[in-house]
Backbone as a ProteinNet text record, in pm:
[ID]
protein_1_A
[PRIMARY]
XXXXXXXXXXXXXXXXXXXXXXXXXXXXXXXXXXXXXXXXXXXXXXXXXXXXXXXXXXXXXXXXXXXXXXXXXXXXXXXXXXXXXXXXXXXXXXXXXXXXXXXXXXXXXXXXXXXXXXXXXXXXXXXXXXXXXXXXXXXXXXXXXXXXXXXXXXXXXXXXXXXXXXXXXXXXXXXXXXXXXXXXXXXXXXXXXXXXXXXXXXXXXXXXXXXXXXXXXXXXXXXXXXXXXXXXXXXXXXXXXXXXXXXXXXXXXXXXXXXXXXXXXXXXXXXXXX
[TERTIARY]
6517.4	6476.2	6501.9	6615.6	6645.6	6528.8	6461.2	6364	6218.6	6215.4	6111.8	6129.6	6244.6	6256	6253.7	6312.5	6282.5	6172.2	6050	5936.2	5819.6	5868.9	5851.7	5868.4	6014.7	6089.1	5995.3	6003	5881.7	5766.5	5729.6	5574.4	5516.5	5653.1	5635.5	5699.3	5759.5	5747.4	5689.7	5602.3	5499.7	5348.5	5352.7	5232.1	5309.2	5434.6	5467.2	5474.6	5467.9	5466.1	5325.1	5190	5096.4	5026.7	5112.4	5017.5	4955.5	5040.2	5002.3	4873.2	4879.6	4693	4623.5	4679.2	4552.2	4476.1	4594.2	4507.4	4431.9	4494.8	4379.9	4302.7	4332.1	4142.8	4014.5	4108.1	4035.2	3943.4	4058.1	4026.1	3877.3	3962.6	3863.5	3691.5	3740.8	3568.5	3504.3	3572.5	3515	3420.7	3562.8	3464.3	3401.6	3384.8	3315.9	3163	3153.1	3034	2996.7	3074.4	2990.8	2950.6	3007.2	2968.3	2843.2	2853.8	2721.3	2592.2	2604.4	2476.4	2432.8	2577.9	2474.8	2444.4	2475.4	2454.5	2302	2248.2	2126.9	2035.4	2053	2008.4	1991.3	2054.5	2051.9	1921.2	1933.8	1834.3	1713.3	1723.5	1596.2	1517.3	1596.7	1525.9	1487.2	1543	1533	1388.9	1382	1245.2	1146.7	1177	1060	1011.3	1077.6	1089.1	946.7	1045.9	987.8	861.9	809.2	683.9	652.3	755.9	799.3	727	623.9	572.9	667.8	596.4	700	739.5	696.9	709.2	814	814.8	901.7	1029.7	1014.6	1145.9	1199.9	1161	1188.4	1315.1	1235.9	1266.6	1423.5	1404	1508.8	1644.8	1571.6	1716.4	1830.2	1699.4	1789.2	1856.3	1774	1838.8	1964.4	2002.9	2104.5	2202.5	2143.3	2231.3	2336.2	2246	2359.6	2476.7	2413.5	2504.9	2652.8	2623.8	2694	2842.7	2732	2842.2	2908.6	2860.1	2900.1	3001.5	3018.3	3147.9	3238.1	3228.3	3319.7	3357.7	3291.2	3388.4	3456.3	3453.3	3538	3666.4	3666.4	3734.9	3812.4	3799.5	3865.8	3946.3	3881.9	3989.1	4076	4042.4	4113.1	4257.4	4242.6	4385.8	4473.2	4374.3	4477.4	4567.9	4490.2	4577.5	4470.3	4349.8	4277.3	4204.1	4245.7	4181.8	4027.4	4024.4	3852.3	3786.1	3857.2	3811.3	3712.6	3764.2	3659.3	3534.9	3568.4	3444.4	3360.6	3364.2	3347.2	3243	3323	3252.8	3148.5	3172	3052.3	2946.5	2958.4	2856.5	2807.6	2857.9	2806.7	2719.9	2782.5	2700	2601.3	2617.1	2510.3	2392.9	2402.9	2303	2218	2311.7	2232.3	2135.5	2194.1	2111.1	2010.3	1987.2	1877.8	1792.7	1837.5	1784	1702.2	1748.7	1704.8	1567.5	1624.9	1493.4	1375.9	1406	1302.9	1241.3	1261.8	1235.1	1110.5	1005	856.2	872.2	898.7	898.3	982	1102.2	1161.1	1052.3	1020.1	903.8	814.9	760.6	631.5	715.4	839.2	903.7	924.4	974.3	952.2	857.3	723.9	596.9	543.9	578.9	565.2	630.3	774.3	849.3	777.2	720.1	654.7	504.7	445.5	315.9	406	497.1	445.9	531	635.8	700.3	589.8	470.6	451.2	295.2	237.2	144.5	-62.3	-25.2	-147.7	-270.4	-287.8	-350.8	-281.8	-386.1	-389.3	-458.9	-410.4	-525.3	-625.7	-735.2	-867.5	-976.6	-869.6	-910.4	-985	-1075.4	-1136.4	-1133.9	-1042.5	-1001.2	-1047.3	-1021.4	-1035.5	-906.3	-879.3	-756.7	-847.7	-723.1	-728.6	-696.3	-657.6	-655.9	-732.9	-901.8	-986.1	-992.3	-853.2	-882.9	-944.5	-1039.6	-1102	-1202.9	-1167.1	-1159.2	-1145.8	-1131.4	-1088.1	-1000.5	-873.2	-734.4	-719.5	-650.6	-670.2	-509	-444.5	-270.7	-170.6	-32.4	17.4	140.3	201.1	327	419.5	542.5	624.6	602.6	579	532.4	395.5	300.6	145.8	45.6	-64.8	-126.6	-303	-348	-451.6	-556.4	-657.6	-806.4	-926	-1009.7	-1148.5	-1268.1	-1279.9	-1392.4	-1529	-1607.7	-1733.6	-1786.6	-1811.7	-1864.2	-1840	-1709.4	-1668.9	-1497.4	-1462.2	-1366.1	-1264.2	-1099.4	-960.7	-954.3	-880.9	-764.3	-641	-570.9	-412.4	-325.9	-328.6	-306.1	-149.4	-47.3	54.7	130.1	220.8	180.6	266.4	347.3	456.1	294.1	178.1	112.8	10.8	-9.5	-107.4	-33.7	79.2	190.4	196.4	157.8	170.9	43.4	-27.2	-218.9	-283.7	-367.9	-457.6	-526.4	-533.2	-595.7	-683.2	-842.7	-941.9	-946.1	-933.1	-914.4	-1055	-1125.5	-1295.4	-1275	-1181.5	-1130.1	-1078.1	-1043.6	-896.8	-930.8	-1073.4	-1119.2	-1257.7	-1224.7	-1376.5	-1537.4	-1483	-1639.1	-1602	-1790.7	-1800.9	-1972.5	-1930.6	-2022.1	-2113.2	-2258.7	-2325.1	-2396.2	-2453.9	-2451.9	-2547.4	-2680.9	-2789	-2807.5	-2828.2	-2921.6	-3062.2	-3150.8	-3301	-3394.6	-3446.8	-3496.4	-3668.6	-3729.3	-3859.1	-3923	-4011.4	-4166.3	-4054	-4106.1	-4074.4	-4182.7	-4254.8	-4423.5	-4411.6	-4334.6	-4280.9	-4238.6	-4305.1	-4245.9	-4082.8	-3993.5	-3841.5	-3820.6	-3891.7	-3854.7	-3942.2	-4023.6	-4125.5	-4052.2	-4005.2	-3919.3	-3808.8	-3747.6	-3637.2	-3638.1	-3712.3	-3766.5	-3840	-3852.6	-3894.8	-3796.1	-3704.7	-3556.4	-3471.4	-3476.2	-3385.8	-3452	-3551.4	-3656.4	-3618.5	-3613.6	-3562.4	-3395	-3323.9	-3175.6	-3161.7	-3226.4	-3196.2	-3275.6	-3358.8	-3408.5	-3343.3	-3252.9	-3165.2	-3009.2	-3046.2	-2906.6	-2778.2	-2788.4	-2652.8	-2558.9	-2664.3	-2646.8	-2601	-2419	-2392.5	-2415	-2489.6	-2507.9	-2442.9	-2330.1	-2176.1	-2043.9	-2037.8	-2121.8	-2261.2	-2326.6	-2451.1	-2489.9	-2622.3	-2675.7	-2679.9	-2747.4	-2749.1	-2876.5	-2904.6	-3005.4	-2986.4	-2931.1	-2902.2	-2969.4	-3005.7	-3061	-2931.9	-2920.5	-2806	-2839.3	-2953	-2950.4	-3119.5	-3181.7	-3262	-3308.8	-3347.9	-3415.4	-3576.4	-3580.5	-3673.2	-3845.4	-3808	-3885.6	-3905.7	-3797.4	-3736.4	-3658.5	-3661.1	-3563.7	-3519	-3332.1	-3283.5	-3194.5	-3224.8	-3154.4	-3039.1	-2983	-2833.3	-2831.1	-2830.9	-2878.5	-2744.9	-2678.7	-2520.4	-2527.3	-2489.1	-2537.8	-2341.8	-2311.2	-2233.5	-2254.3	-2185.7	-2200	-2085.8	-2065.2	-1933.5	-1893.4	-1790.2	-1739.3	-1824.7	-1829.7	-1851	-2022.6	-2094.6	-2240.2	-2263.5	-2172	-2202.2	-2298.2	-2310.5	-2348.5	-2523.5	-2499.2	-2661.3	-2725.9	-2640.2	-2718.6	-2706.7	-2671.2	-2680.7	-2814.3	-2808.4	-2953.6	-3125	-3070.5	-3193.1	-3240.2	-3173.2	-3215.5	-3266.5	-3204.6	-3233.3	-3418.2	-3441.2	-3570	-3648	-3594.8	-3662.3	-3729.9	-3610	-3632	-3768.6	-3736.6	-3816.2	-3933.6	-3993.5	-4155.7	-4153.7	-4103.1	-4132.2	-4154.7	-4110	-4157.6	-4282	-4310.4	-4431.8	-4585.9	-4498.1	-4619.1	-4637.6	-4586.2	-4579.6	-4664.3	-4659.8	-4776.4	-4631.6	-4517.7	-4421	-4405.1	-4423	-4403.2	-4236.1	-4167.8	-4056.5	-4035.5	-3907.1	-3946.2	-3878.9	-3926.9	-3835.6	-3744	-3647.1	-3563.8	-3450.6	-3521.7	-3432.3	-3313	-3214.6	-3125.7	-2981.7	-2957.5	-2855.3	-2750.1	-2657	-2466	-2490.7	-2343.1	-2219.7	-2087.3	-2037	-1919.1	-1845	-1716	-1628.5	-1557.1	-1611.8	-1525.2	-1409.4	-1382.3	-1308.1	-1358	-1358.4	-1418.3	-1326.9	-1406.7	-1301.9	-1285.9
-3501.3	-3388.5	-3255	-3271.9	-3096.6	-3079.2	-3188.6	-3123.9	-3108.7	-3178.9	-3104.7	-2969.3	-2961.3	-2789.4	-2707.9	-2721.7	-2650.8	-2626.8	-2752.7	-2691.7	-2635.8	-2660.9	-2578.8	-2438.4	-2450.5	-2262.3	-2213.4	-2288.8	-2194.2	-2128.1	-2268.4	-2252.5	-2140.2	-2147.3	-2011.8	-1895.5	-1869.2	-1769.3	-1713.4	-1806.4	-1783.9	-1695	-1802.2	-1744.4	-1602.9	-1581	-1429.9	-1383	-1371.3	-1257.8	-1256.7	-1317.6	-1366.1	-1247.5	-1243.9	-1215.1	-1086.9	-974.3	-815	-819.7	-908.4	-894.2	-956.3	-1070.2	-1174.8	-1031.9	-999.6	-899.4	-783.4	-738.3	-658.1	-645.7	-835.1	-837.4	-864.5	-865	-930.8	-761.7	-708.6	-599.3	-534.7	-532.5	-443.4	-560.3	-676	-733.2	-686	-670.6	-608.4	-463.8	-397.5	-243.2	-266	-337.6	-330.8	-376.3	-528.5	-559.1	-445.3	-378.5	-234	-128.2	-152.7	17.8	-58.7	-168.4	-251.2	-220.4	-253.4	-273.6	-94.3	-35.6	122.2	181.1	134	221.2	146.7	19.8	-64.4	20.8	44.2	145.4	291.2	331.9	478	445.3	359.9	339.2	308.4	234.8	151	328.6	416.2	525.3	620.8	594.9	682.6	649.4	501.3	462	498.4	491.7	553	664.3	774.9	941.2	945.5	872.9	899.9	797	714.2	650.7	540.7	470.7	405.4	236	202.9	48.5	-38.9	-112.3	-172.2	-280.2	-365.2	-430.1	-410.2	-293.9	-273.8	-210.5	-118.6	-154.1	-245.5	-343.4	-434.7	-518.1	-561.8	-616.8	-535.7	-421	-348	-337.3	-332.4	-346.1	-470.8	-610.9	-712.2	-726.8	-690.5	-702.5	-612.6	-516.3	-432	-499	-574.7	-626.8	-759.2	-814	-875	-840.3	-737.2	-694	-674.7	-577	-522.6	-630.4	-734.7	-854.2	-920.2	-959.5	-1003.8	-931.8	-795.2	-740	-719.6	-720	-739.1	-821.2	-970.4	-1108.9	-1130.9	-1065.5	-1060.4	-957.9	-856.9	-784.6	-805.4	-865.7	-946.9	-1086.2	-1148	-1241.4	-1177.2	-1107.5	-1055.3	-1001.6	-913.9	-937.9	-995.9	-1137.7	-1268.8	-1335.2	-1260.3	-1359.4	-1477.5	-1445.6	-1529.8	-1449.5	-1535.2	-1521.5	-1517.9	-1399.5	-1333.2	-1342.9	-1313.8	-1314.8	-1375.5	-1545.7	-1603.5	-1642.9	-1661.8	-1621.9	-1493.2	-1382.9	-1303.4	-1294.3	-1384	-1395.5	-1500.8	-1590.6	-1671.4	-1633.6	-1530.5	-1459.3	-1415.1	-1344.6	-1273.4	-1373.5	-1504	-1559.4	-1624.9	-1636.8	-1720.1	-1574.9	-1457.1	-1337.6	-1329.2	-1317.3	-1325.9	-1456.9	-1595.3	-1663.6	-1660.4	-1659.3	-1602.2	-1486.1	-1411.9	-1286.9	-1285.1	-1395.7	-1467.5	-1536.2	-1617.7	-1718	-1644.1	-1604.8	-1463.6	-1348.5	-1343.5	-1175.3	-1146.9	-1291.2	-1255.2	-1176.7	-1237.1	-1197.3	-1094.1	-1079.6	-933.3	-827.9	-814.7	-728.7	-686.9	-797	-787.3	-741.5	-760.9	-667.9	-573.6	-456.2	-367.7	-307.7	-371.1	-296.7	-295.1	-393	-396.5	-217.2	-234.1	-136.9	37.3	8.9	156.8	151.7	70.9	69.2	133.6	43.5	104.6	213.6	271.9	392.8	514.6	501.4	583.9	604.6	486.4	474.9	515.1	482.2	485.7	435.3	366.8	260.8	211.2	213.4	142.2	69.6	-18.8	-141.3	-41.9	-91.1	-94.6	12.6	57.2	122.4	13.9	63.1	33.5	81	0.8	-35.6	-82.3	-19.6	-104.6	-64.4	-169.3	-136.4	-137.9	-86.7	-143	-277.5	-374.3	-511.6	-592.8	-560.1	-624.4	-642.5	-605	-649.7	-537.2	-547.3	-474.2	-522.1	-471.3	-524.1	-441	-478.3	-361.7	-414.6	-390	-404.5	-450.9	-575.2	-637.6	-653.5	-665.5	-670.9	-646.1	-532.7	-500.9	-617.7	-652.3	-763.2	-731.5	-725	-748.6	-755.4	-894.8	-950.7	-951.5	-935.9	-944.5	-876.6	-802.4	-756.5	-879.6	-827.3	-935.1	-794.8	-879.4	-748.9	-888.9	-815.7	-885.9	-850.6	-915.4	-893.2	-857.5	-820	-751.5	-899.7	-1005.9	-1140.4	-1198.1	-1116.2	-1196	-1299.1	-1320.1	-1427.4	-1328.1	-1353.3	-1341.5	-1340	-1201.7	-1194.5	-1160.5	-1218.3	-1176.9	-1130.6	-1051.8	-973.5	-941.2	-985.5	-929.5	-794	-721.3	-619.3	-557.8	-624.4	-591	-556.7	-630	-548.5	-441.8	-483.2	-362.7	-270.6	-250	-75.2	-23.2	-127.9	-49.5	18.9	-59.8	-50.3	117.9	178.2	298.7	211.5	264.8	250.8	360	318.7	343.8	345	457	439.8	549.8	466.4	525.8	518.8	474.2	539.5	649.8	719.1	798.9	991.5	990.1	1113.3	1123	1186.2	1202.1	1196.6	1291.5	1294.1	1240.5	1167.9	1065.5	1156.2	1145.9	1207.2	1072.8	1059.4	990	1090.9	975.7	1044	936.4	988.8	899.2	969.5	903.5	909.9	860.3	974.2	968	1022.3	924.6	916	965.5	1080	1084.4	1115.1	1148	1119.7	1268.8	1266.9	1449.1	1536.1	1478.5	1567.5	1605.9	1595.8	1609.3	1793.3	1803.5	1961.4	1924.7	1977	1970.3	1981.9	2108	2236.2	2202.3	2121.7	2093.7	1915.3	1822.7	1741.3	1764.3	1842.4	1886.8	1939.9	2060.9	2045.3	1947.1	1832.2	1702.4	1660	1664.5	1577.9	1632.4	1749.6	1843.4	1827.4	1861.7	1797.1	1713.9	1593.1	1501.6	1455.9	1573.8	1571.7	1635.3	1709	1856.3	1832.6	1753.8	1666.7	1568.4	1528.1	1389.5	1463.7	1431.5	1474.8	1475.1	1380.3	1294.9	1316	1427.1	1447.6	1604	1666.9	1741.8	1818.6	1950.7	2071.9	2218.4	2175.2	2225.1	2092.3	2039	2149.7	2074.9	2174	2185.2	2078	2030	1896.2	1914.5	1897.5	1932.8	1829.3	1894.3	1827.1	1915.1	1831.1	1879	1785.3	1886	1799.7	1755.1	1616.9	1523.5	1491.2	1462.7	1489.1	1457	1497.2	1434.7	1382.7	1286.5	1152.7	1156.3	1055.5	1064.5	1018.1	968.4	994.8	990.8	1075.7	1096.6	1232.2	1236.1	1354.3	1302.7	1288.9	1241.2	1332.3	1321.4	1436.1	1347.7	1435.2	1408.2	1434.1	1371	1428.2	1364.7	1493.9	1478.4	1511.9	1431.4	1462	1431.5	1507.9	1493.4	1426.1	1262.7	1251.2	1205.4	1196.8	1102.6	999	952.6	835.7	728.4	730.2	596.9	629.2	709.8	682	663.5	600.4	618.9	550.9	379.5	282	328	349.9	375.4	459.7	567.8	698	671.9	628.8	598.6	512.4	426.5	327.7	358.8	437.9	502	619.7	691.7	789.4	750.9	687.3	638.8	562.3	509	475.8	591.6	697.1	813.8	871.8	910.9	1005.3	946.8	785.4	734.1	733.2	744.4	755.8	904.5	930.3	1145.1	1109.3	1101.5	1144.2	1072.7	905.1	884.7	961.6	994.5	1011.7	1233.2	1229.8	1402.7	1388.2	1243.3	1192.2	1253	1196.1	1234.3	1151.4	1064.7	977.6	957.8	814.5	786	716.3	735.5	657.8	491.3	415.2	287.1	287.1	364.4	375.2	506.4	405.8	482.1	457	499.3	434.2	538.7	416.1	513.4	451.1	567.6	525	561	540.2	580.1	606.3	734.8	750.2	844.3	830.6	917.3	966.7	1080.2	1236.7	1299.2	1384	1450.6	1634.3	1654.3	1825.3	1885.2	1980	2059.1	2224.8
1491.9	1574.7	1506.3	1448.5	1381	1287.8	1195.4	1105.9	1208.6	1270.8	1388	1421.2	1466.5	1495.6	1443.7	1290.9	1160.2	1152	1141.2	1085.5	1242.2	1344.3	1454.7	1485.9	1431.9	1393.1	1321.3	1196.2	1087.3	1108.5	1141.5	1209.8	1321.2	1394.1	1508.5	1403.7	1335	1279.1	1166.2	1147.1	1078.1	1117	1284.8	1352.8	1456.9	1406.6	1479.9	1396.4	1270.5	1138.7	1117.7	1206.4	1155.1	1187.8	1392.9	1486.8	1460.5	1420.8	1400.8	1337.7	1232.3	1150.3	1166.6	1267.1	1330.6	1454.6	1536.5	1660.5	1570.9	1472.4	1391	1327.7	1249.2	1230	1332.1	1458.9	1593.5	1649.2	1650.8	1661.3	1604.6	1475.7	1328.8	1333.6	1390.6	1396.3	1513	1633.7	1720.4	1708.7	1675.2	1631.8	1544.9	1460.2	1348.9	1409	1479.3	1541.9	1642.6	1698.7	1796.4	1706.8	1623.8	1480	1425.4	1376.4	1324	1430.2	1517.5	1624	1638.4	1683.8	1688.8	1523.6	1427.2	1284.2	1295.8	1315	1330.1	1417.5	1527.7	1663.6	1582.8	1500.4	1462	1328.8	1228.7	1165.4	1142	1306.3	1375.7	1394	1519.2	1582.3	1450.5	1356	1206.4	1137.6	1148.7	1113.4	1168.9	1292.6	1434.9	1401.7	1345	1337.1	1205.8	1125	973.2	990.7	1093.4	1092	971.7	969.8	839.5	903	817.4	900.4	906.8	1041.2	1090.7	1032.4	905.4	869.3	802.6	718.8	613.4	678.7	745.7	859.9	914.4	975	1040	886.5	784.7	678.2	642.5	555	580	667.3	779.5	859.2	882.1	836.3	883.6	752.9	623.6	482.4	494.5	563.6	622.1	695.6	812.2	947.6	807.6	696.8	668.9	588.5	503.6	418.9	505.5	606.7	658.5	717	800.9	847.9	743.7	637.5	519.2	506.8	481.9	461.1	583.8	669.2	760.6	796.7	773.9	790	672.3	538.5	480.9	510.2	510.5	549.7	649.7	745.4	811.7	779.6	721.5	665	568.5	485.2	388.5	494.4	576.8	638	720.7	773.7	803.1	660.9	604.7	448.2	389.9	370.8	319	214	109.1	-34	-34.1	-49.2	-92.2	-181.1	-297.6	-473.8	-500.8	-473.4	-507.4	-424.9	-306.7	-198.3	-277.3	-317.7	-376.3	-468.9	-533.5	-713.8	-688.9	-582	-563.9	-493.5	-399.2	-352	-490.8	-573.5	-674.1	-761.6	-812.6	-912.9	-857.6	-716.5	-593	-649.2	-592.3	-605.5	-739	-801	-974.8	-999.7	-921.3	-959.7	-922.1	-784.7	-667.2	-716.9	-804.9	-823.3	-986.7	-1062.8	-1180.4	-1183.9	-1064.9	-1022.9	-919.3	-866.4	-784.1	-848.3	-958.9	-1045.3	-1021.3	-1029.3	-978.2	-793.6	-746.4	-573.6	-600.4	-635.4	-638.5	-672.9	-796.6	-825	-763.3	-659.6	-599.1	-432	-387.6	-288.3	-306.9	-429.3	-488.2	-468.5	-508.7	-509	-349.9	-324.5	-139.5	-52.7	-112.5	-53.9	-85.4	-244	-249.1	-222.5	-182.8	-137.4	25.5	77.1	243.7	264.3	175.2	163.3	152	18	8.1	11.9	81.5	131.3	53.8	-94.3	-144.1	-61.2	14.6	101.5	230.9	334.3	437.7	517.8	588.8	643.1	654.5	682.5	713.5	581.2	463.6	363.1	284.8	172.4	100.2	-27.7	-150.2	-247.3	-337.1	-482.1	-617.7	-695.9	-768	-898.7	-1029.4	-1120.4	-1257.5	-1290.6	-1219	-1226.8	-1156.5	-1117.7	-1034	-947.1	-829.8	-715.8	-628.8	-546.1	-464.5	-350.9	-249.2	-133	3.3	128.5	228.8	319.2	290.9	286	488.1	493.1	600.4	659.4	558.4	591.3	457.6	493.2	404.4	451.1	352.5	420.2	273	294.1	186.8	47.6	60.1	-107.5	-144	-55.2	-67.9	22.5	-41.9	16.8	40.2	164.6	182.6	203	153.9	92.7	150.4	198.1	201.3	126.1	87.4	-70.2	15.1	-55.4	-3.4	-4.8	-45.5	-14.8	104.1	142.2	283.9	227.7	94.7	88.7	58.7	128.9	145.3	-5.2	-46.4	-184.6	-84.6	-193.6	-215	-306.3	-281.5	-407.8	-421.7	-529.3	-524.1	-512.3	-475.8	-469.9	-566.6	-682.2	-781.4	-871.9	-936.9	-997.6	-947.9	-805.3	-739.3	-721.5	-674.9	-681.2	-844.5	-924	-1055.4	-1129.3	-1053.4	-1128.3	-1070.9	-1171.6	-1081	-964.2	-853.7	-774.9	-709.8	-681.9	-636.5	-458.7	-417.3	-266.9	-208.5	-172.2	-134.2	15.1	131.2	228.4	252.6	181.3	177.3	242.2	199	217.8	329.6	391.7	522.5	467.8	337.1	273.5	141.3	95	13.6	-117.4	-214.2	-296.2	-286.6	-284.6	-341.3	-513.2	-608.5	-742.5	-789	-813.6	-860.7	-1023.6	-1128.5	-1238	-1242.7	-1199.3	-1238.3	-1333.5	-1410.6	-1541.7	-1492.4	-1538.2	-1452.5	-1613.5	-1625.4	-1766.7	-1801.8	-1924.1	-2029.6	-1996.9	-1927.7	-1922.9	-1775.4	-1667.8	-1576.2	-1548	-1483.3	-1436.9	-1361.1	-1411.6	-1370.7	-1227.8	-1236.3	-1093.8	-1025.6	-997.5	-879.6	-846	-962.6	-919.6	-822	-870.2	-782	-647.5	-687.7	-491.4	-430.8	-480.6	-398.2	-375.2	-441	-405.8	-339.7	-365.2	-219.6	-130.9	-102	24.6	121.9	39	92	113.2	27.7	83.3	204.8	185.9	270.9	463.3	481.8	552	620.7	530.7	633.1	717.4	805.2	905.7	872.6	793.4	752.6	638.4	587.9	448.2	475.3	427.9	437.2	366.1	391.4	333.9	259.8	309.7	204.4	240.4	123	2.3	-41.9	-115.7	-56.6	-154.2	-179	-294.1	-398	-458.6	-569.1	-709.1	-781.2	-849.2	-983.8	-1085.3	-1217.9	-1323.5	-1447.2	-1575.8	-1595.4	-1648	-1689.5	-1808.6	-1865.4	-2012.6	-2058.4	-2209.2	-2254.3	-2348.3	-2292.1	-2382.9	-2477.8	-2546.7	-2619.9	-2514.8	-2409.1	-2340.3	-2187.7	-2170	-2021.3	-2024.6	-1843.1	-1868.6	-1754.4	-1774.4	-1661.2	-1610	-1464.9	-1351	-1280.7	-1244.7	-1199.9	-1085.1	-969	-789	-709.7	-700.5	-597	-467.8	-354.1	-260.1	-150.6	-57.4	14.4	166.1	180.5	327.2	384.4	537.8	601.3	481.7	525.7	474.5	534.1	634.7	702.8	689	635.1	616	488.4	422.2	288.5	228.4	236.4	242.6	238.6	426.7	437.2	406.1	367	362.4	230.3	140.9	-30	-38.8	20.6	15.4	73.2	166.4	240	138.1	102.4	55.5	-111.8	-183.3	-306.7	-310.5	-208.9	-170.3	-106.7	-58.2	20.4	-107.3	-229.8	-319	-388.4	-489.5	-511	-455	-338.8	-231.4	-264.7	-185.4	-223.6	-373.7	-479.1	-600.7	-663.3	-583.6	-660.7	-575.6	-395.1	-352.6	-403.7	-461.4	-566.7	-642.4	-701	-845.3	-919.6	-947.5	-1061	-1087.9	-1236	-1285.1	-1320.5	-1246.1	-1291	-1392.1	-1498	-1652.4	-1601.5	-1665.5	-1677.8	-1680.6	-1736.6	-1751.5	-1634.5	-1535.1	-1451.5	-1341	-1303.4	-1355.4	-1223	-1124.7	-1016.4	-1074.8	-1005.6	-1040.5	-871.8	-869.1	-740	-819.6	-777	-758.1	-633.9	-647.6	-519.6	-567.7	-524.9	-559.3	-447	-448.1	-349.9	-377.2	-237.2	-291.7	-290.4	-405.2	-486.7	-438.7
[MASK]
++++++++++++++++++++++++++++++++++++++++++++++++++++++++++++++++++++++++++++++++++++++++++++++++++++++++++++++++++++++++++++++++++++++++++++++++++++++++++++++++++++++++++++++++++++++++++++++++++++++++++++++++++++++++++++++++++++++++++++++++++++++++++++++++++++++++++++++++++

């Protein structure tokens, strides 16, 4: 019986030399889980302010909610008397490895985080890169962006090389330049071409008048002279009012009797006014 009581004695005075940092790591987890939840609440309403998507908020915070607990269930054991170190170091070589074998997805969360930070693009925009993908952007998510191809078929596009690539954003601005190259005969009166083609800019509703159209020599050929015809419309008429009118100009000029050369020849591009 006496070594019963001995290691009974101990034992209770073990767990009474224990108690002071057992109630204060009891404590220190408590406040700590009420400081956790409102610092979460303060970052959450922080995101709200700054209009930060919700995706990438959402992500953020819980990548937050663990860090945070992570260190406070250590911190807490650490002053019951439990060895941390190596809990520690294995979190650490656990991270590196995770972070070794992920470097592709890291990258492409990266590029996730400054696509929706800083917002080159957004759903329902219409996109091209320097790495082919182009499309009109259907969902931004973390690691991948999803684009619908003008055919109609789903890309996915990573977004570690699309945050790095120039990108082409033909959403981005209200107004949209249309920009034809027309090749008409050398024997062609210039200035009677041209007022056929303003004519017919200047005629369509749709087609904004400042800034105003425009019809420039673009260069000449050995047997052409090709004009340069810039025209300003909505964004969202771009399409039709690019196609309608490219056939308008063409009728106005053969029914002029202006001979167009073979060699004739539209672009598109998108400008922004200057």
């Amino acid at each position: 019986m006496n070594r019963i009581e001995r290691y009974a004695e101990m034992f209770s005075e073990k767990v009474i030399g224990a108690l002071p940092n057992f109630i204060l790591a009891v404590v220190t987890l408590l406040a700590g889980i009420w400081l956790i939840k409102w610092f979460l609440g303060f970052i959450h309403r922080h995101f709200q302010r700054k209009t930060v998507d919700i995706s990438l908020s959402e992500f953020l915070t819980s990548i937050i909610r663990v860090v945070l607990y992570v260190l406070l269930v250590i911190s807490c054991a650490s002053m019951i008397g439990i060895q941390t170190s190596s809990f520690v170091a294995v979190l650490a070589s656990g991270g590196l490895a995770v972070g070794l074998a992920l470097q592709g997805s890291l990258s492409n969360f990266a590029g996730g985080v400054l696509i929706l930070l800083f917002k080159p693009f957004k759903v329902g925009h219409t996109i091209s890169s320097a790495n082919n993908v182009s499309g009109t952007v259907l969902k931004i998510d973390i690691l991948y962006t999803t684009l619908q191809a003008g055919n109609g078929t789903t890309i996915y596009a990573p977004n570690g090389p699309l945050a790095n690539a120039v990108i082409n954003n033909t959403s981005d601005n209200e107004l949209r330049q249309t920009e034809y190259k027309i090749s008409i005969s050398f024997d062609t009166n210039i200035d009677s071409a041209r007022q056929v083609i303003m004519a017919v800019l200047e005629s369509d509703p749709l087609v904004h008048q400042s800034p105003k159209p425009a019809v420039l020599v673009s260069s000449l050929e050995d047997n052409a002279v090709v004009l340069l015809v810039r025209a300003w419309v909505a964004n969202g008429d771009f399409n039709s009012v690019y196609h309608a009118n490219y056939q308008k100009i063409k009728e106005a000029l053969e029914k002029n009797q202006i001979i167009l050369s073979k060699k004739a020849e539209v672009y598109v591009m998108t400008n922004r006014v200057s």
